[in-house]
Structure formats: structure tokens, C-alpha cells
C-alpha positions, 0 to 999 in steps of 0.5 A, spaced: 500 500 500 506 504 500 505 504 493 499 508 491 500 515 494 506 516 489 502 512 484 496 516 485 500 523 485 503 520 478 496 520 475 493 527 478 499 530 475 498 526 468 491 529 468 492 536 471 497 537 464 493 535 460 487 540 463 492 545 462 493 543 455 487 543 452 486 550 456 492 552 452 489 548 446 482 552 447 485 560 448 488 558 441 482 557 436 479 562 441 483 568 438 484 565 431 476 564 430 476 572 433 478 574 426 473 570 422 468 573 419 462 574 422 458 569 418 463 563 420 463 565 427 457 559 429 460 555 426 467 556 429 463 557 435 460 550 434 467 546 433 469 549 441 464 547 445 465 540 440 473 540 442 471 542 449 466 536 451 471 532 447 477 534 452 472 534 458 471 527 456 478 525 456 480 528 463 473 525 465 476 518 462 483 519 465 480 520 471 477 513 470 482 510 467 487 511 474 480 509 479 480 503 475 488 501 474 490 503 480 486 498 484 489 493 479 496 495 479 497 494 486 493 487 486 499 485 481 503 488 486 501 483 490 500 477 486 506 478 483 512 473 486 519 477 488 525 476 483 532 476 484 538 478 481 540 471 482 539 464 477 531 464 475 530 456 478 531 454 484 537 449 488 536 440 488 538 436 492 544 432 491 548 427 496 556 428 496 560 423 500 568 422 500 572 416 500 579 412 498 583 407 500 588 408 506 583 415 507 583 417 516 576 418 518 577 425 518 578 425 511 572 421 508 565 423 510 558 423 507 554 430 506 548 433 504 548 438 499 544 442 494 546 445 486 542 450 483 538 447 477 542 447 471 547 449 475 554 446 475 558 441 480 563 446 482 557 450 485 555 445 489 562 443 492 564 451 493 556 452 497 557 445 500 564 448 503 560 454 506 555 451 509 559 444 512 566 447 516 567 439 515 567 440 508 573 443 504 577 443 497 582 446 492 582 446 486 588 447 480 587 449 473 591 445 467 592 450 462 590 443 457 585 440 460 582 445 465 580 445 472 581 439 476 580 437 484 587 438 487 585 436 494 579 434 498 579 435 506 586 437 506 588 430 502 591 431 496 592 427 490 600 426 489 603 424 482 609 420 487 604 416 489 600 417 483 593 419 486 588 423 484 581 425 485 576 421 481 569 424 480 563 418 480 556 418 480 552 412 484 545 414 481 545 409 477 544 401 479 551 398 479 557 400 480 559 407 480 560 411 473 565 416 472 562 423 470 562 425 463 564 432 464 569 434 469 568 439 475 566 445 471 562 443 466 558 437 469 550 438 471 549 433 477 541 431 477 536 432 483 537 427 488 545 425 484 548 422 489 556 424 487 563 420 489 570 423 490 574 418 490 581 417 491 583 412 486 590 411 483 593 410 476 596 404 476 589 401 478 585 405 474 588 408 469 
């Protein structure tokens, strides 16, 4: 309801403006037809009134135009769901867990999280990180093959051990799949429960 003193104000100005331009219109043709002859002078005088009503007709129309639209602009007003600057859909969940051979159980850990809809997994881990002090990762950037996971709860991937953080979804029956996307680009589906797992090369690769 804040809104509809300003909004009425707007409205009274538009048709206090048009009153006076159609004061301004009539003084016009007032003084032009002044000069008519005078055999045209009822016939000049007949195209006032005719424009007067008209005007008057017109603010008189204003006037019901705003009765009749400010009701409804304040009802959309209040109708209308909120936006944000932020994505237009809304967050899914998904379930996050951690695990590798010869892991501490400081390190492994399952945690419930949340993506934005068509949003990446890179954002989920980064809000999951916010949100759960337990939960932590880096990052490191290939210049060849982009962004990768460089460590996950303070356990980094070694290439002397020949470790790395591998990236698998167990949604689906059966064993866990790699994902078809790296970290950056991959859209996990509501519900998608997401494995990074400490795996080897020698066995994996």
C-alpha cells in the first residue's frame, strides 16, 4: 500500500497537464476564430464547445482510467512473486560423500548438499564448503585440460604416489560411473548422489 500515494500523485499530475493543455489548446482557436468573419463565427463557435466536451471527456476518462488501474496495479503488486538478481530456478538436492583407500576418518565423510538447477558441480562443492566447516577443497587449473580437484579435506592427490581425485556418480544401479564432464562443466541431477574418490593410476588408469 506504500505504493499508491506516489502512484496516485503520478496520475493527478498526468491529468492536471493535460487540463492545462487543452486550456492552452482552447485560448488558441479562441483568438484565431476572433478574426473570422462574422458569418463563420457559429460555426467556429460550434467546433469549441465540440473540442471542449471532447477534452472534458478525456480528463473525465483519465480520471477513470487511474480509479480503475490503480486498484489493479497494486493487486499485481501483490500477486506478483519477488525476483532476484540471482539464477531464475531454484537449488536440488544432491548427496556428496568422500572416500579412498588408506583415507583417516577425518578425511572421508558423507554430506548433504544442494546445486542450483542447471547449475554446475563446482557450485555445489564451493556452497557445500560454506555451509559444512567439515567440508573443504582446492582446486588447480591445467592450462590443457582445465580445472581439476587438487585436494579434498586437506588430502591431496600426489603424482609420487600417483593419486588423484576421481569424480563418480552412484545414481545409477551398479557400480559407480565416472562423470562425463569434469568439475566445471558437469550438471549433477536432483537427488545425484556424487563420489570423490581417491583412486590411483596404476589401478585405474
Amino acid at each position: 500500500m506504500e505504493n499508491s500515494e506516489p502512484t496516485g500523485r503520478w496520475f493527478g499530475l498526468t491529468v492536471v497537464l493535460k487540463s492545462i493543455y487543452n486550456r492552452v489548446v482552447l485560448l488558441t482557436h479562441s483568438i484565431r476564430f476572433r478574426f473570422l468573419p462574422a458569418g463563420s463565427a457559429l460555426v467556429a463557435w460550434v467546433y469549441l464547445l465540440t473540442l471542449e466536451w471532447r477534452l472534458c471527456t478525456t480528463v473525465v476518462m483519465d480520471l477513470r482510467l487511474a480509479t480503475a488501474v490503480l486498484p489493479l496495479g497494486l493487486l499485481l503488486l501483490i500477486i506478483t512473486p519477488g525476483t532476484s538478481a540471482g539464477p531464475v530456478g531454484g537449488t536440488v538436492p544432491i548427496r556428496v560423500s568422500v572416500e579412498g583407500r588408506g583415507l583417516s576418518s577425518e578425511a572421508t565423510g558423507s554430506y548433504s548438499g544442494s546445486v542450483v538447477e542447471g547449475g554446475v558441480l563446482l557450485g555445489a562443492l564451493k556452497r557445500l564448503q560454506q555451509t559444512d566447516p567439515s567440508f573443504r577443497f582446492t582446486l588447480k587449473e591445467d592450462p590443457d585440460h582445465g580445472l581439476f580437484l587438487e585436494s579434498v579435506n586437506g588430502v591431496a592427490g600426489s603424482g609420487q604416489a600417483q593419486s588423484y581425485w576421481e569424480l563418480l556418480s552412484a545414481s545409477a544401479p551398479g557400480d559407480p560411473a565416472r562423470l562425463d564432464a569434469g568439475i566445471g562443466c558437469y550438471k549433477p541431477k536432483a537427488g545425484e548422489h556424487i563420489i570423490l574418490r581417491l583412486s590411483t593410476w596404476s589401478k585405474d588408469l
